[in-house]
C-alpha positions in Angstrom: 0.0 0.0 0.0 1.6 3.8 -1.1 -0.4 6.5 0.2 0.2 10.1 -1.5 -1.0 13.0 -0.4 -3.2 15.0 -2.7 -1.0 18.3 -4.3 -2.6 21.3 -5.7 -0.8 24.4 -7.4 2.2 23.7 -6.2 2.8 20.2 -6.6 2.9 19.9 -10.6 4.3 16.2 -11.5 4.7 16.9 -15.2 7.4 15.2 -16.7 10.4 18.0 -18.3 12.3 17.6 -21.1 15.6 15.7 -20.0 18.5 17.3 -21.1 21.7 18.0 -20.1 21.9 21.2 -18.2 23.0 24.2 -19.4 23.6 26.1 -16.7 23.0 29.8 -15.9 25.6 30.4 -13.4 29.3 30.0 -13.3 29.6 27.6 -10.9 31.9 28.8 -8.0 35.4 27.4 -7.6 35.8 26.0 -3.8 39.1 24.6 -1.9 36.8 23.1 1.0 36.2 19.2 0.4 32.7 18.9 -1.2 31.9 15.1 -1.3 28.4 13.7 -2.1 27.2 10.4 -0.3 24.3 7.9 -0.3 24.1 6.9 3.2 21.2 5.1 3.4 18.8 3.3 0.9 15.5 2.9 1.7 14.5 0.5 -0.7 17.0 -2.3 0.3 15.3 -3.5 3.4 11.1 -4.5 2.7 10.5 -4.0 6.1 12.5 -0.2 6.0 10.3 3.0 5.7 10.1 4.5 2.2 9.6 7.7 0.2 10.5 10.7 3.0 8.2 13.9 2.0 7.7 17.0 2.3 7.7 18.6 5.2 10.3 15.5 6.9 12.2 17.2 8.9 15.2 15.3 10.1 16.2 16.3 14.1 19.2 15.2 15.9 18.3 14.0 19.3 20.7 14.2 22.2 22.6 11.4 21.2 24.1 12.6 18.2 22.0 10.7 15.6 19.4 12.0 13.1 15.8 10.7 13.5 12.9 11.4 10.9 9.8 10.1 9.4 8.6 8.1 6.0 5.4 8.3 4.7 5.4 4.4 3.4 7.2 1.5 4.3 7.7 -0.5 7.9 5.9 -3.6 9.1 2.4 -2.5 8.2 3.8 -0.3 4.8 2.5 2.6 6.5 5.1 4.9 7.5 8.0 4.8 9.8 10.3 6.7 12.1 13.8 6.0 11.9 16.9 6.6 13.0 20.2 7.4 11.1 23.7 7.7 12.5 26.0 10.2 10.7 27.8 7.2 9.7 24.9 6.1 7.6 23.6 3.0 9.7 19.4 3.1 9.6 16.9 1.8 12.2 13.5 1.6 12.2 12.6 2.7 15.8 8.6 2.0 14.9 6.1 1.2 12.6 2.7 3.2 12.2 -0.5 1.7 11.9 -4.4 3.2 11.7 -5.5 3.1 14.9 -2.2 5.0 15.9 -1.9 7.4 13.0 -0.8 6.9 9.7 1.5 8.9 6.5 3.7 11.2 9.1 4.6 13.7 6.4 5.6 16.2 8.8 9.1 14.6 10.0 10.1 15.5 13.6 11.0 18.2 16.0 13.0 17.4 19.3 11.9 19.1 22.8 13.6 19.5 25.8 12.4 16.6 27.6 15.0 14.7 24.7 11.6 13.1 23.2 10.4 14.1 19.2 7.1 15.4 18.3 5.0 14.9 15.3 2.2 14.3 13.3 0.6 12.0 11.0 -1.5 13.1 7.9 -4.0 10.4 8.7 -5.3 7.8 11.0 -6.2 8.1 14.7 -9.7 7.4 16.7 -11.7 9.7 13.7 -9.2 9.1 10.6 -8.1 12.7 10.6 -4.3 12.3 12.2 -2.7 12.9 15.1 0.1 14.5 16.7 2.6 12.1 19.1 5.3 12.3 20.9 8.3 9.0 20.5 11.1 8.0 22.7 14.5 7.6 20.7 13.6 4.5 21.9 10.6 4.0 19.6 8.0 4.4 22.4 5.0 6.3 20.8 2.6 7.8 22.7 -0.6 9.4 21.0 -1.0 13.0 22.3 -4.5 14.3 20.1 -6.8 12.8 17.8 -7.9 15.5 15.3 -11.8 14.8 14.8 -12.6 16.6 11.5 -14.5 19.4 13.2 -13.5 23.1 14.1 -9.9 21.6 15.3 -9.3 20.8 11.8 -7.6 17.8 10.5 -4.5 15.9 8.2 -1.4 17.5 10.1 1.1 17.4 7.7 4.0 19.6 9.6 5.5 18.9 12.9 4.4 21.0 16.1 7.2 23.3 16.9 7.6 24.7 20.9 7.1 28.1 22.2 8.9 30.1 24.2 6.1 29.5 26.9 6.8 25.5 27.1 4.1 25.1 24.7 4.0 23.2 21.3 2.3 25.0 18.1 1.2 23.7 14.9 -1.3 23.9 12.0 -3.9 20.9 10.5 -3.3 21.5 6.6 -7.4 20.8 5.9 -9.0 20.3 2.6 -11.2 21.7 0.2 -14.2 21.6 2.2 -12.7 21.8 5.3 -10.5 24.7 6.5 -6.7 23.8 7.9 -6.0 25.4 11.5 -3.6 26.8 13.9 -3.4 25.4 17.6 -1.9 25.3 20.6 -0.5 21.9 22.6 0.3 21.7 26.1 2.8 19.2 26.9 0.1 17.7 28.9 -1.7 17.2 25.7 -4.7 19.6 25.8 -5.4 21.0 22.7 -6.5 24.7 22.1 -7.7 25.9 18.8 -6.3 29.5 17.8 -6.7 30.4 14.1 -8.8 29.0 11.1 -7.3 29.4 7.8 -9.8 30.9 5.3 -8.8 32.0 1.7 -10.7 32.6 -2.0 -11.3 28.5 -2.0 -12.2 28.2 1.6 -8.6 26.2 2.9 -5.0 27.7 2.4 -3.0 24.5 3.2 -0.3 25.4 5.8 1.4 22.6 4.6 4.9 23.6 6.4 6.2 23.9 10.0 6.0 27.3 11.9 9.4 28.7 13.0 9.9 30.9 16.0 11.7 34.4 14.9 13.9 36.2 17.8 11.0 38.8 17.8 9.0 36.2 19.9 6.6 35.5 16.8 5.9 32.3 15.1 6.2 32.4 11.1 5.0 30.1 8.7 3.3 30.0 5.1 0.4 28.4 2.9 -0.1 26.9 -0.2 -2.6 28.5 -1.5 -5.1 31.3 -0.7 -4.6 34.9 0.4 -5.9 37.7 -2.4 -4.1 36.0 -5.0 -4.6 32.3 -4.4 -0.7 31.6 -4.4 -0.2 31.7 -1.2 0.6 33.7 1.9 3.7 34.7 4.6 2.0 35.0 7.8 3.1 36.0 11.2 1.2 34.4 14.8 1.8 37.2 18.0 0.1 35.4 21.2 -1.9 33.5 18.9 -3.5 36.1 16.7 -2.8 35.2 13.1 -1.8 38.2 10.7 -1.1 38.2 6.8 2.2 39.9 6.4 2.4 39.2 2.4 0.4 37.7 -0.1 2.1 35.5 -2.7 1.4 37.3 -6.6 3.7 35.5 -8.9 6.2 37.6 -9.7 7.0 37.1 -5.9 6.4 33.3 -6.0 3.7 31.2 -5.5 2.5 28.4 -3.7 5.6 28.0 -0.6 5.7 24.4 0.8 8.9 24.7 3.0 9.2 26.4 6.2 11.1 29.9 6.4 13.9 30.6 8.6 15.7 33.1 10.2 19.4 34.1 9.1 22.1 35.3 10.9 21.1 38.8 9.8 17.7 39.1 10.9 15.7 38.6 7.7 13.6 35.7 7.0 14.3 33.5 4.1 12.1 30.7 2.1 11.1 29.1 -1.1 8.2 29.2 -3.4 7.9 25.8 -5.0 6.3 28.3 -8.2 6.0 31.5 -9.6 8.6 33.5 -9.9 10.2 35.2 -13.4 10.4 31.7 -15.0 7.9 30.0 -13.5 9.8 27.5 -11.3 10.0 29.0 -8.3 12.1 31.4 -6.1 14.4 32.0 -3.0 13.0 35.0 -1.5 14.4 36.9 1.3 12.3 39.2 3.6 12.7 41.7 6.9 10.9 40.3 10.4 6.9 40.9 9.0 7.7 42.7 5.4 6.8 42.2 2.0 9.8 39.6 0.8 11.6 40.6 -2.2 13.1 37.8 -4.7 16.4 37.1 -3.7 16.8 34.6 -6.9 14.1 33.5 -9.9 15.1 29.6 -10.0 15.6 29.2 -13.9 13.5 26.0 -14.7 12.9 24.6 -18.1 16.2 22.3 -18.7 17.4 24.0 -15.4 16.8 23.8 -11.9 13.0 23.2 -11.0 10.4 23.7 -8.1 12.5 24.1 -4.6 9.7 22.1 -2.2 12.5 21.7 0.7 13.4 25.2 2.1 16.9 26.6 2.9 19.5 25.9 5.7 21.6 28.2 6.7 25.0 26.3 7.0 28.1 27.9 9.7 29.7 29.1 6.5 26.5 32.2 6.6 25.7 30.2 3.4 21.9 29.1 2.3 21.4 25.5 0.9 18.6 24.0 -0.6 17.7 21.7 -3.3 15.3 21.6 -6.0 12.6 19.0 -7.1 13.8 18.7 -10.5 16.1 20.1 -12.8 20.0 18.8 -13.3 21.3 17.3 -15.7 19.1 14.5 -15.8 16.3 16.1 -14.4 16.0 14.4 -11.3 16.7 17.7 -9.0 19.7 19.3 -7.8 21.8 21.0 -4.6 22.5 24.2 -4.5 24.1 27.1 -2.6 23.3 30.7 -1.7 24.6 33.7 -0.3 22.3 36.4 1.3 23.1 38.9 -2.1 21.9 36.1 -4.2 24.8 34.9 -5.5 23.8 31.1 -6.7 26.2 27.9 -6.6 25.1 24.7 -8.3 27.0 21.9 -6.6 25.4 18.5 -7.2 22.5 16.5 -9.8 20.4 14.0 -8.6 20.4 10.9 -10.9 18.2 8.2 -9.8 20.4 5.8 -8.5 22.0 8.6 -6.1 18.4 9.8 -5.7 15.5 11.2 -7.1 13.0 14.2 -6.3 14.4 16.1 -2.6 11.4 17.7 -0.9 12.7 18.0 2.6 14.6 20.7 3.6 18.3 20.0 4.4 19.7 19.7 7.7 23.4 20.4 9.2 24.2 18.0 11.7 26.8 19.4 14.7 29.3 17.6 13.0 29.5 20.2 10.0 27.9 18.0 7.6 24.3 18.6 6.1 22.2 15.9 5.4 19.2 15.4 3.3 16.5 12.6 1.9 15.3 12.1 -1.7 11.1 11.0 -1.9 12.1 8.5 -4.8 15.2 7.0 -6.1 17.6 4.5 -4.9 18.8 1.3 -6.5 16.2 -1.0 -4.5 12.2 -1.4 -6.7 10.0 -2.2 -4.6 8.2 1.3 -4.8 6.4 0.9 -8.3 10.0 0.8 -9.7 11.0 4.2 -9.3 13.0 3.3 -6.0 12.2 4.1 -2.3 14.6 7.1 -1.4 17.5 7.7 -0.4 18.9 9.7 2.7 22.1 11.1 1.6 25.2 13.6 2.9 26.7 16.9 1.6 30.1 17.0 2.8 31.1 21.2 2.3 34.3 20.5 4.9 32.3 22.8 7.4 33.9 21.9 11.3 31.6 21.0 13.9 30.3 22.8 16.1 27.2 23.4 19.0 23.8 23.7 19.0 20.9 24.7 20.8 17.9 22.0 21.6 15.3 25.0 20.8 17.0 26.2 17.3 16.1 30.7 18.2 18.1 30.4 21.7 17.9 32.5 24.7 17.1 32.8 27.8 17.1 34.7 31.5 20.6 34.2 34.1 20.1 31.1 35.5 18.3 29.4 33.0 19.6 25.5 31.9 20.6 25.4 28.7 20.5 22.2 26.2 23.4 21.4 24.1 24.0 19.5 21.5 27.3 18.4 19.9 30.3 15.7 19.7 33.5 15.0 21.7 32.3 16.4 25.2 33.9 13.8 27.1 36.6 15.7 28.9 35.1 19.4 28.5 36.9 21.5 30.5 34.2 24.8 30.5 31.7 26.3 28.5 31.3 30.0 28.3 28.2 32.5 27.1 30.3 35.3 25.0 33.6 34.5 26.8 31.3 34.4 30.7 32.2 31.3 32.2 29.4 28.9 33.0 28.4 26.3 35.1 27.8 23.1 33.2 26.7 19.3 33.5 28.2 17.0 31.6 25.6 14.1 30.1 26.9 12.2 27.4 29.6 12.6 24.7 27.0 14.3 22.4 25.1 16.2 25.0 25.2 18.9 28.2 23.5 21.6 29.9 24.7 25.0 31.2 23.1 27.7 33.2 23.8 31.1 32.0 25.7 32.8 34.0 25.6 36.1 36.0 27.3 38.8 33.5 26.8 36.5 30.2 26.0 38.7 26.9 24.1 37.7 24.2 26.9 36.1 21.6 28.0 32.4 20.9 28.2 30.0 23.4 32.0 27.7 23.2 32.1 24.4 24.3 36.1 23.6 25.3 36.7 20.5 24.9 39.8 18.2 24.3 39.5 17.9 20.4 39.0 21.8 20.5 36.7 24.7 21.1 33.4 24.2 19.6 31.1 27.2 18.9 27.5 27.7 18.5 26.0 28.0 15.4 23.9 30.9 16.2 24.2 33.6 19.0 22.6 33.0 22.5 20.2 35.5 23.2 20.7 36.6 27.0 17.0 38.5 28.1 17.4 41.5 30.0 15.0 41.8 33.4 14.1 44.9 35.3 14.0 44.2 38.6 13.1 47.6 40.3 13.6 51.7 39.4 13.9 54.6 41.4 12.2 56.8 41.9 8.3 56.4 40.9 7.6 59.2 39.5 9.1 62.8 38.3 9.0 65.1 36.1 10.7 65.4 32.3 14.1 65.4 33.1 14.1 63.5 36.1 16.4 60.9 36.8 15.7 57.1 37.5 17.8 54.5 38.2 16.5 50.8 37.0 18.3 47.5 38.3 17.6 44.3 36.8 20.0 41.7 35.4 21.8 41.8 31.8 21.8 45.4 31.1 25.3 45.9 29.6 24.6 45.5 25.9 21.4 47.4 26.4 20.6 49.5 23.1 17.6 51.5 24.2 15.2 52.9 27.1 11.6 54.1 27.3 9.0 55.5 29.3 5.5 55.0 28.2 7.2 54.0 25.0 9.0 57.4 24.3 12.9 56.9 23.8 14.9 58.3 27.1 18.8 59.2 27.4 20.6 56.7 29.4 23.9 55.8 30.8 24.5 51.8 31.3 26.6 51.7 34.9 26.9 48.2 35.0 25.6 44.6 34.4 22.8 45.6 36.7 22.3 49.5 36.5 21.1 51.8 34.3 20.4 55.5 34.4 18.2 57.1 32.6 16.6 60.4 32.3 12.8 60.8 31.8 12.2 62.5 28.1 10.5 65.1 27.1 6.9 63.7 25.9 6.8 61.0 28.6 3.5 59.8 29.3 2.9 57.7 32.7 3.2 54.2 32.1 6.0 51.6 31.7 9.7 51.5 31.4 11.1 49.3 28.9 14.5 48.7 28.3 16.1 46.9 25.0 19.4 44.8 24.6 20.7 42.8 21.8 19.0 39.7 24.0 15.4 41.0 23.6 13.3 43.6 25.6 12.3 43.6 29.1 9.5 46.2 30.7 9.2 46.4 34.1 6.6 45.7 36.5 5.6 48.8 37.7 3.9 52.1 36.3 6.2 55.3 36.4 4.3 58.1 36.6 5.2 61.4 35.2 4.6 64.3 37.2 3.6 67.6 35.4 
């Protein structure tokens, strides 16, 4: 048995003209070690999972190993979730069946607990799917049943955790029955926020949300919005706003989630639209209309990105397409926030065939990806199972945070993932010493330290110092000011925690003057147009306002 999933704009399955590709761009010369791998074929084993989908996303759990999802395939054909060393040995860790959910599209997301989350397209108590939680041990435990009703139903992307310990997610829907956006305690009580509604009823948020550093979730849709192709929208304490509607010329019809770079602006794919009709990378400020960051060329060329991008520790995007190469059977490529494309490897059936998910770079440097089809085993209507393959771009380890956007208050335990941490001698938050645990050779915890600034977190262990992939955001707190009230030009001393890197201060919202005495002192003076209210102040580590009212005295 083969379940797909039904596709609508953009999902197009017509066969291209195979050709050998002429392509566009020079392709960049490199001196890192770029080397290609199949690691894992998943039609070589009957009882193995078969053709990974869109969404999939692949997670590494605290042990160092990858775990995702197949949509066919395992004891009961199915669907499966698996494990992958980055050596390339597979497991099966369980099987899916109908009364436990069925098709898990959506791939996995790992929480702090060290469990996964998910979701299956189908199955459950009413047939609709479910979201689950599974031990790396391959203990899976149903956590809802969607009904069909006004929570929605067919999850087809992962729930992803909030900054308030909660999981979020979307239901992708149907035609006659709008997808939705909801909230999951860990407990497993369900809380509907958001139905979708576009010009056919259902707008498909077919990817995962991801949480931005300005607190908000972000995600997209298939279709729908005021031109059917799609939308870019943002979620602020669960109220769902449109920040741009998909028109063609700006892409249509986004499949893959969108992330954040290292520069603050979202980036994503449309699997369409676009100058040549095949897509594009598109780049786009914290809730702003995105502008086209590259037209994928299609035709004999590149086709129809369905995975999203990766931003690798080189400040490099990667992605791949769905078709396009030189034998039309997709393609890897690179790109730098300017735009500046580098084609780096074609698909060819036997090393894979049709990449949906979105790549993944694994601590140890290396990113790692899954084809749907391809493979040299048949038993999936002779076009092969899949394939979960490496891209080796000689990138160094390095750390990472459990939840991807980190940051957090002084004190707070922090989960890290890595390799070689047997015999770490310290870690440090921007150069603050911390106090750690060490757990296993691939994972530990710290607590941020009094005096840490936001900045990468180092690992010093006895192969090296490993860094963190992306800055750990240290969140200021306001603990008390003085006085309570005064006039313009009075002023006010405020004490709270992690104040040295602090960029900005306002009362009732209006900017103020201030003077940063230490770690745990500001000064600042109240401003001319003060109103009574508030005091905020801003850091690079996000924005803390106090608990109190200041009142300004005329």
């Amino acid at each position: 048995m083969t379940f797909t999933r039904f596709h609508f704009t953009g999902r197009r399955m017509a066969t291209l003209a195979i050709a050998v590709l002429a392509m566009i761009l020079a392709a960049a010369t490199t001196a890192q070690a770029q080397t290609f791998s199949v690691l894992y074929d998943f039609g070589t084993n009957g009882t193995a999972g078969a053709n990974p989908s869109n969404p999939g996303i692949l997670a590494q759990g605290r042990d160092g190993n990858m775990y995702g999802t197949t949509v066919n395939g395992g004891t009961n054909g199915v669907g499966t979730v698996f494990q992958i060393t980055p050596a390339g040995t597979s497991t099966v860790i369980y099987s899916f069946n109908e009364a436990q959910g069925f098709a898990p599209y959506a791939g996995l997301t790992l929480g702090t607990d060290g469990n996964f989350y998910g979701a299956t397209l189908y199955g459950g108590t009413s047939g609709f799917g479910t979201l689950f939680q599974i031990t790396s041990s391959g203990k899976l435990t149903v956590l809802y049943n969607f009904t069909g009703g006004t929570d929605g139903l067919y999850p087809s992307a992962p729930p992803v955790l909030g900054t308030d310990g909660n999981w979020y997610g979307t239901s992708q829907g149907d035609f006659a029955t709008p997808g939705t956006l909801y909230q999951l305690t860990p407990a497993g009580r369900f809380k509907l926020l958001y139905t979708f509604v576009g010009p056919q009823i259902n707008a498909f948020p077919i990817a995962p949300l991801f949480l931005a550093t300005d607190g908000n979730f972000y995600g997209t849709t298939e279709i729908g919005g005021t031109n059917n192709a799609g939308t870019l929208f943002k979620v602020t304490a669960g109220v769902l706003k449109v920040v741009f509607n998909f028109d063609g010329t700006h892409g249509t019809s986004p499949l893959a989630p969108v992330i954040q770079g290292t520069d603050g602006n979202l980036y994503g794919t449309t699997s369409g639209g676009g100058s040549m009709g095949a897509g594009i990378v598109f780049k786009s400020p914290l809730g702003a209309k995105p502008t086209v960051l590259y037209n994928v060329p299609g035709g004999t060329g590149p086709y129809a990105p369905y995975g999203g991008l990766v931003q690798a520790t080189d400040g490099k995007f990667y992605g791949t397409t769905y078709q396009g190469g030189a034998v039309n059977d997709g393609d890897i490529f690179s790109i730098t926030s300017k735009g500046q494309v580098t084609p780096l490897f074609d698909f060819d059936g036997t090393t894979g065939f049709r990449p949906e998910v979105t790549l993944f770079q694994n601590t140890n440097g290396i990113l790692y990806g899954d084809t749907v089809e391809g493979g040299t085993g048949t038993p999936c209507q002779n076009v092969g199972c899949g394939v979960l393959f490496s891209w080796n771009q000689g990138l160094k380890p390095f750390v990472s945070f459990v939840v991807p956007t980190g940051s957090g208050k002084i004190g707070k335990t922090v989960e890290i993932l890595g390799q070689g941490f047997t015999g770490t001698t310290g870690v440090s938050f921007d150069g603050v010493a911390a106090t750690f645990t060490f757990v296993s050779d691939t994972y530990l915890t710290a607590a941020v330290p009094a005096g840490a600034k936001t900045g990468s977190v180092t690992v010093s262990t006895p192969g090296g110092i490993l860094t963190s992939n992306i800055s750990f955001r240290v969140t200021p707190v306001i603990l008390r000011f003085s006085p309570s009230s005064g006039k313009v030009a009075t002023s006010v001393t405020i004490t709270g925690q992690s104040l040295t890197q602090t960029t900005k201060v306002a009362f009732g919202g209006k900017a103020a003057t201030f003077v940063v005495n230490s770690d745990t002192q500001v000064t600042a003076t109240v401003p001319t147009g003060a109103k009574t209210g508030t005091i905020s102040i801003t850091t690079k580590g996000g924005t803390a306002t106090g608990s109190g009212v200041f009142t300004v005295l005329q």
